[in-house]
C-alpha positions as CSV (number, residue, x, y, z in Angstrom):
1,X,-17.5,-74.4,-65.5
2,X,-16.4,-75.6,-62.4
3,X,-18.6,-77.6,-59.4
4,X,-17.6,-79.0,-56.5
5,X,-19.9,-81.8,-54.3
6,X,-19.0,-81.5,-50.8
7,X,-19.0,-84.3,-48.3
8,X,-22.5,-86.2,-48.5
9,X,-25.7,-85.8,-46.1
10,X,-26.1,-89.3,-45.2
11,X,-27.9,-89.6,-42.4
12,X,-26.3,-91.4,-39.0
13,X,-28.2,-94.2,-37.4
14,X,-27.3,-95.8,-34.1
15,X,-28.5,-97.3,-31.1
16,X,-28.6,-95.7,-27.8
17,X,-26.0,-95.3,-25.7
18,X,-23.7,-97.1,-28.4
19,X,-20.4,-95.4,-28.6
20,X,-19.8,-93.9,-32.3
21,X,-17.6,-95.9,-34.8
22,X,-14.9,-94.4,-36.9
23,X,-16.7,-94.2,-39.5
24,X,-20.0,-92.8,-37.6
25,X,-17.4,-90.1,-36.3
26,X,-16.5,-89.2,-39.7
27,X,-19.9,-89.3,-41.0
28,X,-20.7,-86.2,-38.0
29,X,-17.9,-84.2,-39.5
30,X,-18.9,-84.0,-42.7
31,X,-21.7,-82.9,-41.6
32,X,-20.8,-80.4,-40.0
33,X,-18.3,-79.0,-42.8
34,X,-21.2,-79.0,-45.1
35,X,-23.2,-76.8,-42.8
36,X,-20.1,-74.2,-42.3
37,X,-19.2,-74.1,-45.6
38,X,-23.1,-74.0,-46.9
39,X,-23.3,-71.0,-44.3
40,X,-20.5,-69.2,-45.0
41,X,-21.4,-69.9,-48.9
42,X,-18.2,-70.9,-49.7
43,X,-18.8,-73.3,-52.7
44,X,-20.1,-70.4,-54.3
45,X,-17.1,-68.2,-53.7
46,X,-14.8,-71.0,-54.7
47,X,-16.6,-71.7,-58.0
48,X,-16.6,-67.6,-59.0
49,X,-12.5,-67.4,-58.1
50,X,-11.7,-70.6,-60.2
51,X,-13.9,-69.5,-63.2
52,X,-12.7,-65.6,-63.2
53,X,-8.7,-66.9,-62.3
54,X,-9.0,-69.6,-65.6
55,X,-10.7,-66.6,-67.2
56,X,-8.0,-64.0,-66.7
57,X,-4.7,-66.5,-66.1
58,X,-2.6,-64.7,-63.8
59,X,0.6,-65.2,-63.5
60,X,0.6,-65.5,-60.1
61,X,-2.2,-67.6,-59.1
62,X,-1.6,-67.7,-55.5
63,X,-1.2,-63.7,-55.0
64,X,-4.6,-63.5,-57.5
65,X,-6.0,-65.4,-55.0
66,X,-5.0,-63.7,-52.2
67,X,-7.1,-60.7,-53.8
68,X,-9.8,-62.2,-54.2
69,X,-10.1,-63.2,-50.5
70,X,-9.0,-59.9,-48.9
71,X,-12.5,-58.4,-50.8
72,X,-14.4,-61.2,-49.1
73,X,-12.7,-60.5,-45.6
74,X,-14.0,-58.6,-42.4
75,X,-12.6,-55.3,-41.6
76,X,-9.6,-55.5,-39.3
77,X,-11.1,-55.0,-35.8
78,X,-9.5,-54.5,-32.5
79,X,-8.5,-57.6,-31.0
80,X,-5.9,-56.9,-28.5
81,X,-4.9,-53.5,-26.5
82,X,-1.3,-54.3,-25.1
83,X,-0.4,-51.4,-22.1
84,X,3.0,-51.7,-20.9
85,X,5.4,-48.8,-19.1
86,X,8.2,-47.1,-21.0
87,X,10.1,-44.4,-21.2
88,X,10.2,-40.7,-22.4
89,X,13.0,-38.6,-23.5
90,X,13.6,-37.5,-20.4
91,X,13.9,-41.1,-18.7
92,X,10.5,-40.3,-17.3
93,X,7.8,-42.7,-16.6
94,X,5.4,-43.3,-19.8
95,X,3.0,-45.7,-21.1
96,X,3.2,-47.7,-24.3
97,X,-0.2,-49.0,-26.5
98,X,0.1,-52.2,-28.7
99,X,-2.6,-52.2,-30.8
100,X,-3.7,-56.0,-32.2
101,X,-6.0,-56.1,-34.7
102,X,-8.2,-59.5,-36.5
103,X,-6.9,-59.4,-40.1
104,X,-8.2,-62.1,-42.7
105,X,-8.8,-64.2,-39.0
106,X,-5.6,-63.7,-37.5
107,X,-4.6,-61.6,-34.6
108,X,-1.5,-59.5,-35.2
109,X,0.2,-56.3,-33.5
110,X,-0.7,-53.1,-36.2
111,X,0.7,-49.9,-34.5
112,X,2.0,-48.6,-31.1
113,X,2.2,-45.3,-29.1
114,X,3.8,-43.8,-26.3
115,X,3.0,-40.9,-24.3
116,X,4.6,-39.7,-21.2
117,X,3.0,-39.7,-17.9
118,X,3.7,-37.6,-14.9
119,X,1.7,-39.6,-12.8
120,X,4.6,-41.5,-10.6
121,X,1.8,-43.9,-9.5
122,X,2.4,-47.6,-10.1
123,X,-0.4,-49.1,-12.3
124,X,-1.2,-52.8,-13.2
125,X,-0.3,-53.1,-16.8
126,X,-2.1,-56.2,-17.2
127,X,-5.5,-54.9,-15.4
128,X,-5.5,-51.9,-17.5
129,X,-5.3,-54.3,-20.6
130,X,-8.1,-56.6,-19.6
131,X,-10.0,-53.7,-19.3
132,X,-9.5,-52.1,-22.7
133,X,-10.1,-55.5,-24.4
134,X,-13.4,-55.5,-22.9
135,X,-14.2,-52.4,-24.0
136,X,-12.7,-52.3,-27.5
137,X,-12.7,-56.1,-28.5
138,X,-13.8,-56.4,-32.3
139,X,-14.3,-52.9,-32.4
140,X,-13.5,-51.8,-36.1
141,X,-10.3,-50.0,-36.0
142,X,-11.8,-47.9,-39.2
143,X,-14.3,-46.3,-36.5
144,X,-12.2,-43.8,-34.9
145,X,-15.3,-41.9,-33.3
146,X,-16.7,-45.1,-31.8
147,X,-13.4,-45.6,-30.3
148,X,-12.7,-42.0,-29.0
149,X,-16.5,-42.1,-27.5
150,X,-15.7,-45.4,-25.4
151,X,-12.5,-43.6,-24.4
152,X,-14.4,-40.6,-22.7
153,X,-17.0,-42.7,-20.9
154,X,-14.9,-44.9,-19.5
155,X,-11.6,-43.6,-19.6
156,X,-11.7,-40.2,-18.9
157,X,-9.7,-39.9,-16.2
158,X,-6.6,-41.4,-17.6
159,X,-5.6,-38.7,-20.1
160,X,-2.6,-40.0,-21.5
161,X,-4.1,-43.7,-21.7
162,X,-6.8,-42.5,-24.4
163,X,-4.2,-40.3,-26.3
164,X,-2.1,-43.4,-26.6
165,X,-5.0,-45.3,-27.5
166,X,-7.0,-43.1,-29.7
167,X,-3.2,-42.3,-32.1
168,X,-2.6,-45.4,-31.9
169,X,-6.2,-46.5,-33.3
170,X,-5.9,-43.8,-36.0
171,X,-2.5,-44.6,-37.1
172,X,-3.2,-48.5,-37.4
173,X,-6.5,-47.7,-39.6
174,X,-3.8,-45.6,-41.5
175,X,-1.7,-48.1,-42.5
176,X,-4.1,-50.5,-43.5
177,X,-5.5,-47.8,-45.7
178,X,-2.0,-47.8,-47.2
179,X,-2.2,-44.1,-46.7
180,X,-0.1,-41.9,-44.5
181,X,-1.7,-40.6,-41.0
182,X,-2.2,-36.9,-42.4
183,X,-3.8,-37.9,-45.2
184,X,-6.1,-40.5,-43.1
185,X,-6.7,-37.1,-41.2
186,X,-7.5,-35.1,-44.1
187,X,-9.7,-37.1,-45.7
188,X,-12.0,-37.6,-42.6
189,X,-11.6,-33.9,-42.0
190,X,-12.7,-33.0,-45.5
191,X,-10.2,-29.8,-45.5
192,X,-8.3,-28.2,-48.3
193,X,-4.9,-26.2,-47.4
194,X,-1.4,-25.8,-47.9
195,X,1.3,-27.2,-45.4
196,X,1.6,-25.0,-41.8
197,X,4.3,-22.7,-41.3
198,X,6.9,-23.9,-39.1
199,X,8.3,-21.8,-35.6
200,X,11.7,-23.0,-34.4
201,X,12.5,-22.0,-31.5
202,X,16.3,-19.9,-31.2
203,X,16.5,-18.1,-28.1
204,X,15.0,-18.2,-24.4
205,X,14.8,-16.6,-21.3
206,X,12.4,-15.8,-18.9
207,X,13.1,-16.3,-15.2
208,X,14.0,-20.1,-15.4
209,X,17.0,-19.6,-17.5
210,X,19.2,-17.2,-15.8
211,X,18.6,-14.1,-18.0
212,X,17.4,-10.8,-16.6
213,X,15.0,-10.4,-20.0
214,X,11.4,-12.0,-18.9
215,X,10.1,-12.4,-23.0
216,X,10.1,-16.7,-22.7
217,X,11.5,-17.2,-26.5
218,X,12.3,-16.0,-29.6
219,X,11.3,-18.3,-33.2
220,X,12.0,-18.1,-36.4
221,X,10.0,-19.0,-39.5
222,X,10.4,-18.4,-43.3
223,X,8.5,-15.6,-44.6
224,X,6.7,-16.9,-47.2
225,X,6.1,-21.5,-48.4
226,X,7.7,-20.9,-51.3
227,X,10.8,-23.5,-51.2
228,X,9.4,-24.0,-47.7
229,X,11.6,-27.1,-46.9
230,X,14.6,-25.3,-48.2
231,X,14.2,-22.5,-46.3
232,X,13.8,-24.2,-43.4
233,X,17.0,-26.4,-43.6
234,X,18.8,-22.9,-43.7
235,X,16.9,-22.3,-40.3
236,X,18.5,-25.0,-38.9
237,X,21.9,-23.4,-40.2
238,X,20.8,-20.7,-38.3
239,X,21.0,-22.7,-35.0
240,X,24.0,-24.4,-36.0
241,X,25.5,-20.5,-36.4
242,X,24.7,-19.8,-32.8
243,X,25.7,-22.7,-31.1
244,X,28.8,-22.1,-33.0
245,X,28.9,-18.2,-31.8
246,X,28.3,-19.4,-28.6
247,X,31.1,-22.0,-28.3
248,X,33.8,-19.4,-29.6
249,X,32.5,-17.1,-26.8
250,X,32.6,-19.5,-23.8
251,X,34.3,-22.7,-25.1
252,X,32.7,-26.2,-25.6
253,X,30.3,-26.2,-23.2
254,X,29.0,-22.9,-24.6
255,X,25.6,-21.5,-23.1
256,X,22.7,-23.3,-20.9
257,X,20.3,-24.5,-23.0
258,X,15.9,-25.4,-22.6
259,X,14.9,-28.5,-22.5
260,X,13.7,-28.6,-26.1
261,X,17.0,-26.7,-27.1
262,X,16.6,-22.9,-26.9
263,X,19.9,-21.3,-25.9
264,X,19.6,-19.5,-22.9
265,X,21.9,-16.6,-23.6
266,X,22.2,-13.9,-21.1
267,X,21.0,-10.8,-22.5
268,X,18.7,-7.7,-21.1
269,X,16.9,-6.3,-24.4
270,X,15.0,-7.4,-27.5
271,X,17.3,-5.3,-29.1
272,X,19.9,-7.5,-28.1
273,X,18.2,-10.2,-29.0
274,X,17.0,-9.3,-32.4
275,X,21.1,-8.3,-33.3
276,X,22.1,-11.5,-32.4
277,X,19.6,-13.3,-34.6
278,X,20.5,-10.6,-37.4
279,X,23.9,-11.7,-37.4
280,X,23.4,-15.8,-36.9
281,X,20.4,-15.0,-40.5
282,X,23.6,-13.1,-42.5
283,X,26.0,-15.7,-41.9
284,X,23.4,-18.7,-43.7
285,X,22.5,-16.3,-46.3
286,X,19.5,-15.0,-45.2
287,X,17.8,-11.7,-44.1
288,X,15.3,-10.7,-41.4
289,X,12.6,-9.5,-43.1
290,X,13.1,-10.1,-46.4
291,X,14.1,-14.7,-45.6
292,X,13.0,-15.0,-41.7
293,X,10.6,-13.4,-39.8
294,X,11.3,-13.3,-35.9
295,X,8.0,-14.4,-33.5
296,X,8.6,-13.3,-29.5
297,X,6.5,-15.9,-27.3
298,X,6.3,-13.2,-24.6
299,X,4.2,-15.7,-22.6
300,X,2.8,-12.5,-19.8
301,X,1.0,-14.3,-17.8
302,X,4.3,-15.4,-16.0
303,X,5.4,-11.9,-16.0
304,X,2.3,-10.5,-14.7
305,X,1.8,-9.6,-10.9
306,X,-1.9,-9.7,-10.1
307,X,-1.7,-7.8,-7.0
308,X,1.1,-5.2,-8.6
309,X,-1.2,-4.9,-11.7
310,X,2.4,-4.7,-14.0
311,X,4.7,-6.9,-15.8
312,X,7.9,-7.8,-15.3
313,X,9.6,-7.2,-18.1
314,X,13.2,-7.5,-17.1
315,X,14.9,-8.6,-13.8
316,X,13.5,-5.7,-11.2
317,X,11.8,-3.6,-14.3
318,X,8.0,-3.5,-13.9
319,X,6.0,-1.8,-16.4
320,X,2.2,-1.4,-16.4
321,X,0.1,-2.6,-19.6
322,X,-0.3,0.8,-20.9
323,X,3.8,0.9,-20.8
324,X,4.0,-2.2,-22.2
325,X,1.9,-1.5,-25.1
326,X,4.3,1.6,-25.8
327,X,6.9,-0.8,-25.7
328,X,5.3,-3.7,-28.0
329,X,4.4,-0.8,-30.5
330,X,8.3,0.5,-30.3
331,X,9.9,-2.7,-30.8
332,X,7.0,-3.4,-33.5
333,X,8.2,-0.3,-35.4
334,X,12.2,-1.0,-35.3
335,X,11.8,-4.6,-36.2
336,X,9.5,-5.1,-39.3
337,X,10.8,-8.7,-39.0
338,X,8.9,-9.3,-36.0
339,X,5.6,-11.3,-37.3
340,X,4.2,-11.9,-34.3
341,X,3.9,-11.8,-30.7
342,X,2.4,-15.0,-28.4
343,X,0.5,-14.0,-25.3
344,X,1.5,-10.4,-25.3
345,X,-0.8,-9.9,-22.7
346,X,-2.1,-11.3,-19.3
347,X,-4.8,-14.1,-20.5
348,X,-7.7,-12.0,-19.1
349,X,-7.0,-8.3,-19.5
350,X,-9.1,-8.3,-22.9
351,X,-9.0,-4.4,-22.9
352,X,-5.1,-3.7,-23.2
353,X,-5.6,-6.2,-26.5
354,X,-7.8,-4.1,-27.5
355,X,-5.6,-0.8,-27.3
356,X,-2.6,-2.5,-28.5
357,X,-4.6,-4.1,-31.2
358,X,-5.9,-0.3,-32.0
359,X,-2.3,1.3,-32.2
360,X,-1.2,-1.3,-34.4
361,X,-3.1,0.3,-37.2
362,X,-2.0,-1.0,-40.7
363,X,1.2,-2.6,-38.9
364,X,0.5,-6.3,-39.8
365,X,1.4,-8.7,-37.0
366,X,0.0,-11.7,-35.5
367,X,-1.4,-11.6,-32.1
368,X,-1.5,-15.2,-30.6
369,X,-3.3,-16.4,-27.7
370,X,-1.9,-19.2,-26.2
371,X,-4.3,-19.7,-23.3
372,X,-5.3,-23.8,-23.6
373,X,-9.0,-24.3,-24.3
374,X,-9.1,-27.7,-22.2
375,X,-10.4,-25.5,-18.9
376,X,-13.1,-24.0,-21.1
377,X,-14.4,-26.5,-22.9
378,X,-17.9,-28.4,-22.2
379,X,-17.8,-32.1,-21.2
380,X,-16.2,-34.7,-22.9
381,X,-19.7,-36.4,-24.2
382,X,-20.8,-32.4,-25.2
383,X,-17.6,-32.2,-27.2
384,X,-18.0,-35.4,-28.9
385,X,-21.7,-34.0,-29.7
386,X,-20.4,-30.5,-30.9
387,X,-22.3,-28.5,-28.6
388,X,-21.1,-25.1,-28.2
389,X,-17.8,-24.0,-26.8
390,X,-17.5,-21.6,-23.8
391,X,-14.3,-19.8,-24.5
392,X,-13.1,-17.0,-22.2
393,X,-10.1,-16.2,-24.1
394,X,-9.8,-12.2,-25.3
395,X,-12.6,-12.7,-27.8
396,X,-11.7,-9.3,-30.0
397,X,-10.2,-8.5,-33.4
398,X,-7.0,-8.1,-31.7
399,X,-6.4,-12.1,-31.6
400,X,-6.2,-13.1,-34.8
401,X,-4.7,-16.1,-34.2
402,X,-5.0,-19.1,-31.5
403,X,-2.3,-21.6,-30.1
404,X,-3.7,-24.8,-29.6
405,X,-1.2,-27.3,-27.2
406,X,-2.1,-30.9,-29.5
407,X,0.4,-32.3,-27.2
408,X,-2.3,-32.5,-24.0
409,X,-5.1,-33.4,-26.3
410,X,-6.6,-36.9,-25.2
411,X,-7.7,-38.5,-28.3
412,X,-7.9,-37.5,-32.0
413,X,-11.5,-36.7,-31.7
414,X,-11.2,-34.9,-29.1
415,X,-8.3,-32.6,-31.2
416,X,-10.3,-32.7,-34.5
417,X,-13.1,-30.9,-32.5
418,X,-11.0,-28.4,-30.5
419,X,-9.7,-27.4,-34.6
420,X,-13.3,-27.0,-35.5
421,X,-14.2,-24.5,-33.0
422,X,-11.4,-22.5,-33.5
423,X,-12.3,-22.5,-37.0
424,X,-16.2,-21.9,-36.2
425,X,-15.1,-18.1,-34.4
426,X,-12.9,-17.7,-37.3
427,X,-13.9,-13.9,-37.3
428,X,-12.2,-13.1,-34.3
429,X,-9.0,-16.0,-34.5
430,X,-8.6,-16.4,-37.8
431,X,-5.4,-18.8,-37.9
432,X,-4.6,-21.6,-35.8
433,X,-1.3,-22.6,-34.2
434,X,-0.4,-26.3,-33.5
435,X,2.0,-25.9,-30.6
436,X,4.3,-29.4,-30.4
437,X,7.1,-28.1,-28.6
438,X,6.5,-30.3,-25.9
439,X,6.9,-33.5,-27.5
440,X,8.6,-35.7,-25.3
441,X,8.1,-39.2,-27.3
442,X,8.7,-40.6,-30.4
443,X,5.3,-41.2,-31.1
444,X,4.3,-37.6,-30.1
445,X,7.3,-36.4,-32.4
446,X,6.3,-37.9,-35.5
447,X,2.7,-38.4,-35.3
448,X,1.6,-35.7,-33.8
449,X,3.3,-33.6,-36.7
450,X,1.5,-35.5,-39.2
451,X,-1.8,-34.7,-37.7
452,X,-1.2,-31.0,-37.4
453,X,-0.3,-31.1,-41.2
454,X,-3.6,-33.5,-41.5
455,X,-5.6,-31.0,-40.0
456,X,-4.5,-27.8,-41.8
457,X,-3.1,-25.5,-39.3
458,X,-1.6,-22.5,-40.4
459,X,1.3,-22.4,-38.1
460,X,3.2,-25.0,-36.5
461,X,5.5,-24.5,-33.3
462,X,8.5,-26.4,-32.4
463,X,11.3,-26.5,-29.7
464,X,14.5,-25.9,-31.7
465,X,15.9,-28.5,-34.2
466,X,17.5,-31.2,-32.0
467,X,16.4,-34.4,-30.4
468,X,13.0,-35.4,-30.8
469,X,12.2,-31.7,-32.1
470,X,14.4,-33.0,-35.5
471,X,12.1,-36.4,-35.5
472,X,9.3,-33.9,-35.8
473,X,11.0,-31.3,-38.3
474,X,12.5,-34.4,-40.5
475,X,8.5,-35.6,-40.7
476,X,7.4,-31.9,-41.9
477,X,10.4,-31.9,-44.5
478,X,9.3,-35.4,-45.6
479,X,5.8,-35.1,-46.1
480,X,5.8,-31.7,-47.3
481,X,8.3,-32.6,-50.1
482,X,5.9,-35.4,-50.9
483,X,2.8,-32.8,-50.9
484,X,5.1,-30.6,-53.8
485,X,5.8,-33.3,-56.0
């Protein structure tokens, strides 16, 4: 229907050495525009949108267009890594990623990521740029294992420079999907399961906070994902019920709290403990037990004396393991709220698991090891290669569940394949914790969340529901409202 005749072919005669006329000049260009648009066979293209847009008669002709083009376009591909220093929550030093991507020809800024970074030492910003750009320059930004491989070789050493990279690459190819980061995740992941269950954290102590009782924290969680994000809005009444018990007791500036929001009450016994949260569960409505169960993040490795062979349980109060599997398996018995415990254990004493594991009996609780795979894990190119892991965790029917710290995992990949092998000795650690209280960006607070919901964990642990922790919880509520509807 429609034909167009480019510029003509006629050929250019001159004489040597003879500058070129105007019209000689123009002559050159045209020949050159024929052989662009001849090799990028755009007459072709042109003649098929005009006959299909007189065919069809949009409306919008320009926007029809548009469409048209975008099928006929490249796939956005790295074009600029950006690396400039910000700052966490904290005011501590971090690093920022800009990631710039080629779209339909033109560079623009997709996505962006911050991490924190303990490392004090002054780095050159703009170096560190030049260098990713040399590395990832028209890399697809689709190819998230391509990118996480270049990462490893030849950024390996710089931790929180590949996580900031790697989320930031995943959650650009994410919204030019027009698709949200966990459901990017998922479907590269292939996985089919409900929404985690989220820990908040109440209560800490340990020696840090003051208190003579040595158990690190006390969560919460509803007992079952029915009407999960109600249920865990009346958590967060829960809170507000013992900051407000807390205020009446010792005025305004009421007790010390964590750094992710725990209040540090000063108390001796989980008894103590366990009526406190009993009374802050009646006055939203709710019932230990039968609304919230209680987990204990005992974390025993920093109440365990090596050379002693005991824990210190309390302030001046050490107990040997066998005592303090009598103790677990009290406590157990007059709490049937208690759903779990989190590092019950020193990391490496596999046989008191074992016994405690034994005396549970039909007593169903969750047994979480928190020991971080990082120290046990293959190289970076054998993980990328999923070679077998060497895991020296407590590797007995008494773990049946594993905490995995996403917030020090360097890229996506690299998380995606620590999930796998927890999953692949799913005999022994059945469920899998996503542990995100220490968030400390923005970034890490929202993304981060989506990926452990993109991933399918079963559990999820927070700080308590302030500050960058309520970026995170907000994130659950949001997305998990979406996945009901």
């Amino acid at each position: 229907m429609f034909n167009f005749s480019y510029y003509g072919n006629n050929k250019i005669t001159m004489a040597a050495n003879r500058p070129l006329s105007k019209s000689e000049l123009q002559q050159k260009l045209r020949r050159k525009a024929v052989r662009f648009f001849k090799t990028h066979d755009v007459e072709s293209k042109l003649q098929t949108l005009l006959n299909e847009m007189f065919t069809a008669q949009p409306s919008d002709v320009y926007g029809y267009m548009s469409e048209y083009f975008n099928t006929l376009s490249h796939d956005p591909a790295i074009s600029h890594i950006k690396v400039c220093r910000s700052l966490d929550d904290k005011g501590d030093k971090g690093v920022e990623v800009e990631l710039h991507c080629t779209i339909n020809g033109i560079s623009k800024k997709i996505s962006s990521w911050s991490s924190s970074c303990k490392n004090d030492k002054d780095l050159d910003m703009s170096t560190i740029s030049a260098s990713l750009d040399e590395h990832f320059k028209s890399v697809l930004v689709i190819n998230q294992q391509e990118i996480d491989r270049r990462l490893q070789e030849h950024f390996s050493k710089d931790t929180v420079l590949s996580q900031a990279v790697s989320y930031a690459a995943a959650s650009a190819a994410a919204l030019l999907s027009k698709i949200p980061l966990h459901k990017h995740i998922t479907s590269q992941e292939d996985l089919n399961h409900g929404p985690p269950t989220p820990l908040l954290s109440m209560l800490a102590f340990g020696k840090h906070s003051g208190a003579k009782l040595r158990y690190s924290e006390f969560l919460l969680s509803p007992c079952n994902n029915e009407d999960l994000n109600q249920h865990v809005l009346k958590l967060v009444s829960v809170y507000k019920n013992l900051k407000r018990t807390f205020t009446e007791k010792q005025g305004p500036s009421g007790v010390p709290v964590t750094a992710f929001g725990a209040f540090c009450p000063m108390l001796d016994k989980p008894d103590l403990v366990m009526d406190m949260l009993h009374e802050a569960c009646q006055g939203a409505g709710l019932e230990l037990g039968v609304h919230v169960n209680v987990w204990i993040n005992v974390a025993a490795d920093d109440m365990f004396d090596q050379d002693k062979g005991k824990y210190e349980i309390c302030a001046g109060q050490w107990k040997s393991p066998d005592d303090l599997v009598n103790i677990y398996s009290d406590l157990l018995q007059a709490h049937p709220s208690i759903a779990g415990l989190i590092d019950p254990f020193y990391s490496k004493d596999a046989g008191t698991w074992g016994k405690f594991s034994t005396k549970l009996q039909d007593r169903k609780c969750f047994l979480i090891s928190g020991a971080d795979l990082s120290d046990n894990l293959l190289s970076a190119q054998a993980e990328l290669a999923e070679e077998p892991v060497v895991d020296h965790r407590p590797q007995s029917p008494s773990v049946n569940c594993a905490s995995l710290n996403v917030v020090n995992t360097s890229t996506l990949s690299h998380l995606c394949h620590k999930t796998k092998q927890l999953r692949a000795i799913s005999s022994h650690n059945p469920a899998i914790m996503g542990d995100l209280s220490m968030i400390q960006t923005h970034s890490q607070a929202k993304d981060l969340m989506e990926m452990v919901i993109g991933l399918k964990f079963d559990f999820v642990k927070m700080g308590a529901p302030v500050g960058l922790q309520s970026t995170s919880l907000s994130t659950f509520l949001k997305i998990n409202g979406a996945l009901d509807t």
